[in-house]
N, C-alpha and C positions, 0 to 999 in steps of 0.2 A: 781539679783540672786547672792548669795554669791559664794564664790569656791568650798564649799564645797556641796554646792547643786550641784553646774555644774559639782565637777567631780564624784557625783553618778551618775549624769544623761547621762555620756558619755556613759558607757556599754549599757544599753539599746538604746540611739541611735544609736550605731553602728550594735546591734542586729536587727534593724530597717531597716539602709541600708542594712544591709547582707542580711533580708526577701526580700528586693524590690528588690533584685539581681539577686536571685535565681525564683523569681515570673517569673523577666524577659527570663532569662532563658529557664525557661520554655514552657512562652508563645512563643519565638521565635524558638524551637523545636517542639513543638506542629504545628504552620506555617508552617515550613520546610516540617512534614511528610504529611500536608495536600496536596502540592502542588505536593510531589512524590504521593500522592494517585491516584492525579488529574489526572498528564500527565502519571503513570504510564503503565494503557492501550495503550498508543501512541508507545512503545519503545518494543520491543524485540530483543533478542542476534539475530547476523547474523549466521544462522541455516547455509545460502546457501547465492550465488551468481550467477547470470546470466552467461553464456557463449553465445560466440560468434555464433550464428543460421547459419547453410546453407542454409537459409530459402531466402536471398537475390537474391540466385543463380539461383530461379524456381519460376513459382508462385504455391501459397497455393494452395492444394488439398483440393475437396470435403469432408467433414466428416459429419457423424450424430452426433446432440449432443439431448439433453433430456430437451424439458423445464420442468419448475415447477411444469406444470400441467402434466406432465409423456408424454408428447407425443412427437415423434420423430421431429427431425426439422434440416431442412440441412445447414451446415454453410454459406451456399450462398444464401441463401434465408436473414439473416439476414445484411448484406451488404448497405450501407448507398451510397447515393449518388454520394460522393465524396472520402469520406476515411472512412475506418473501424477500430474503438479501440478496441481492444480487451485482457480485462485484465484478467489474470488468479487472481481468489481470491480463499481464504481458511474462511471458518469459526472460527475456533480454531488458526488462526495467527492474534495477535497485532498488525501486520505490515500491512496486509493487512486492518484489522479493522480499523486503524489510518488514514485510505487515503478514508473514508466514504463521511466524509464532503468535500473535496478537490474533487474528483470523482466525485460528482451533481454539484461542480461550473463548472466544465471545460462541463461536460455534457452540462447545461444550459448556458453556452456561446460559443456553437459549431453547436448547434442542429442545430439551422435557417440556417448554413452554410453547410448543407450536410451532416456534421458527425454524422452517427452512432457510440453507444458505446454500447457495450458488456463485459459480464464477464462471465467466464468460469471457472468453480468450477472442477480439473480432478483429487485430491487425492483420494487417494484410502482407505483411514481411515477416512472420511466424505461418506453422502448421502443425499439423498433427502430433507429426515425427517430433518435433519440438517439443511438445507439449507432453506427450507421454515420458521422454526422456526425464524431462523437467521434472516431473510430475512423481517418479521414481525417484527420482535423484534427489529433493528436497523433503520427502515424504508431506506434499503438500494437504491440508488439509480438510480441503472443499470437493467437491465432485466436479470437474471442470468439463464446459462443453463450446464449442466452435460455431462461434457466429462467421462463417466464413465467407459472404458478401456484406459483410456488417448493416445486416440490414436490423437488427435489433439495438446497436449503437447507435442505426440512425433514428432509430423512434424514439427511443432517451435521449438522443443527444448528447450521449458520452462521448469524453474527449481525453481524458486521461484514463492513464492505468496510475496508482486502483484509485476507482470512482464508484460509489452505492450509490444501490438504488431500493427503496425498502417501499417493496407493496402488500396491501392489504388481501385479504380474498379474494376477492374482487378481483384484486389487477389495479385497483386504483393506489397512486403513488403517493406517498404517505411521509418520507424524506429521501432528499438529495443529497449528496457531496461526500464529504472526506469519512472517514473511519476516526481518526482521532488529530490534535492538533501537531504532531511534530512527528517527518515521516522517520527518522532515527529513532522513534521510540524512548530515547534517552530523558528526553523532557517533553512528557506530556502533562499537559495542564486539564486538557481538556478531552475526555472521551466521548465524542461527538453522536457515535453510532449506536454506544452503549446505554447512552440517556436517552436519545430517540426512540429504542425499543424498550427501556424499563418505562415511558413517557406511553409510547403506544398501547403497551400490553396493560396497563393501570385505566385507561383511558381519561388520560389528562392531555393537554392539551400540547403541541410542543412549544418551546421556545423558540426553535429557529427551525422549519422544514428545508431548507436549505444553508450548505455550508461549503463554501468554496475549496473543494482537494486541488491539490498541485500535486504534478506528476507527469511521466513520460507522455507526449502526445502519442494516440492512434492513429498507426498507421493506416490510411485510408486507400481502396485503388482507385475515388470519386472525391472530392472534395464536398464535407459536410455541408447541406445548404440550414444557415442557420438563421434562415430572412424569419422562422418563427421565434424565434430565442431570445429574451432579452437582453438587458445589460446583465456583464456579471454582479454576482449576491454578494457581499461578504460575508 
């Protein structure tokens, strides 16, 4: 090739790599936004945080709550052998959303040991209709029931969706707060709810009965009186 072929021929190569530059580019932004598309559902802002329950101090009171099929049902009737999980969820919270898949593993490797799990729907800006939709449409997998004067959120003191609560026989409460440490699931360090109950059912001691969940606040149609609650745990 003479020189003077090669150095017409340089602008256009250079035009060439600049194309494959910008291709790239592209293509790797394009990636990027697929991936927030993906985990985007997993993450929502911290609305709310848990606070510290008086709930250790008594055992749980009797409440009505409302299955799916609208018929009354008393929270002691749903009471598992050994321990009760009892998570408050929201339809309309990411956060709770996020902990779908997580919530049937821990279910399906608890059951044959006693534990019931439950979930308790008590915002006051969801309903029924909501919840069965929902409920269909995620194949959720807890048996969900409607505190719908949140008056069993107000004897826990629940404040976020999702928030556990893990009682004994009894009714007496046994651990508080989060499911595990990262509500994206992406990076958890730490399976909070999971070691509570391999802790309980061993009987060993726990390490922390309470752990602070972040997540959607409850919506309330009364504002939580919290003059019994302490400071938040970490």
């Amino acid at each position: 090739m003479s020189a003077t072929l090669l150095r017409s021929s340089i602008p256009r190569i250079t035009l060439f790599i600049a194309a494959l530059g910008v291709l790239a580019l592209v293509v790797w932004l394009t990636g990027n936004n697929d991936t927030q598309a993906v985990e985007s559902p997993l993450v929502c802002a911290d609305d709310g945080a848990s606070v510290v329950t008086p709930l250790f101090a008594r055992p749980m009171e009797d409440v009505a709550l409302v299955s799916m099929e609208r018929s009354p049902v008393m929270l002691s009737e749903l009471g598992g052998r050994r321990f009760t999980v009892a998570i408050f969820c929201s339809y309309k919270c990411p956060c709770s959303d996020g902990y779908i898949g997580r919530l049937g593993a821990l279910r399906d490797r608890f059951r044959s040991r006693g534990v019931s799990f439950i979930a308790i729907n008590a915002s006051a800006d969801e309903n029924i209709d909501g919840l069965v939709s929902y409920i269909q449409r995620k194949e959720y997998p807890l048996p969900v029931y409607r505190d719908e004067m949140s008056v069993a959120a107000d004897l826990m003191h629940a404040t976020v969706t999702p928030e556990v609560f893990v009682f004994d026989s009894s009714w007496v409460l046994q651990y508080h707060g989060r499911i595990d440490d990262d509500k994206s699931g992406l990076f958890v360090e730490e399976e909070s709810l999971r070691l509570a109950l391999d802790s309980l059912l061993s009987g060993k001691p726990l390490r922390d009965r309470e752990k602070i969940s972040l997540g959607c606040a409850i919506v309330r149609r009364q504002p939580l009186d919290d003059s019994e609650a302490g400071a938040e745990n970490p």
